[in-house]
Residue, then its C-alpha position, 0 to 999 in steps of 0.5 A: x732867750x737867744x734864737x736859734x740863728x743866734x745860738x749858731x752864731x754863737x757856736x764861733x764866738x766867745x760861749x760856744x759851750x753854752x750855745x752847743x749845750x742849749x742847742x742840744x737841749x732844744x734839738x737833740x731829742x728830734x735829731x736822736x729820734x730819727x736817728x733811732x726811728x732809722x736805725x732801730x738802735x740806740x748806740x747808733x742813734x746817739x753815735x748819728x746824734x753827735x756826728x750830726x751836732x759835731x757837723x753843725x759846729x764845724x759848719x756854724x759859720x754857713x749856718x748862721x743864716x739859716x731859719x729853721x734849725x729844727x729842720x735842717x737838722x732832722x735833715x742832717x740826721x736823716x743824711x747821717x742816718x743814711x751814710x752811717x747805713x751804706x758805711x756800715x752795710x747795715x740795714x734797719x734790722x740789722x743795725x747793731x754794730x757802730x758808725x767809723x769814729x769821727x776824728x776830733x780836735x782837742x777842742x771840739x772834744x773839750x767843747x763837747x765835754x764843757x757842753x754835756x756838763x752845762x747841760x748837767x749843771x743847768x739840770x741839776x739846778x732846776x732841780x734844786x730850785x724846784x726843791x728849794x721852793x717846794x721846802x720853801x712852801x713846806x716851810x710856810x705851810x707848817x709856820x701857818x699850821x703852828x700859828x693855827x695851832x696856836x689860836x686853837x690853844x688859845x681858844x680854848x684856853x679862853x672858854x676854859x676861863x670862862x668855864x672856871x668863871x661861871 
């Protein structure tokens, strides 16, 4: 499993989508989080969440040496938090209308895109293995029924045999 310093690295290299789809997986939670501990609203915690993420993969390169990635980016959160607050002249409370829109490149948009699908595609995969192996187990459980059904039909077969024989 990648580290998160390897995952930024990334972010530049050949698989940005995936290391953008793992890193959302393993810290978009927290980020949305103190978005919305903040905010006190959902629409503008997911805006901050993607303004933050976005911010990471325009700064990846600068980022690659940095230990806790956790951290900086519930900082980041917070930092984002506190200027989508001032732009918005929204207060806790209050905080009901949306961040100004962020302008993206076709790439970054595709990249996000390809990301939130990795992520969905891994999401339903997990599911269908759990699926799988729990129909698997099923399976077996119902095969060793009928094999015990089959000795007790045996079984019986033999003492009514012997029954008719004496």
């Amino acid at each position: 499993m990648a580290t998160d310093r390897q995952l930024v690295g990334w972010l530049t290299g050949r698989h940005p989508d995936s290391a953008l789809a793992e890193l959302l997986r393993r810290h978009g939670a927290v980020v949305y989080r103190t978005a919305l501990r903040v905010t006190g609203n959902r629409h503008a915690a997911e805006d901050v969440s993607q303004a933050v993420f976005l911010l990471l993969v325009r700064k990846s390169k600068k980022l690659s040496r940095t230990r806790s990635l956790g951290k900086l980016l519930e900082r980041l959160a917070s930092a984002a938090v506190r200027d989508w607050l001032r732009s918005s002249g929204a207060s806790r409370a209050t905080a009901d209308s949306a961040p100004e829109q962020v302008e993206l490149t076709p790439s970054q948009v595709a990249a996000i895109t390809a990301a939130a699908f990795g992520e969905a595609r891994t999401s339903v995969q997990v599911l269908a293995d759990d699926l799988e192996a729990r129909l698997r187990r099923a399976a077996m459980l119902r095969l060793v029924l009928l094999a015990a059904a089959a000795v007790a039909i045996a079984i019986l077969a033999a003492l009514l045999l012997l029954a008719h024989l004496d």
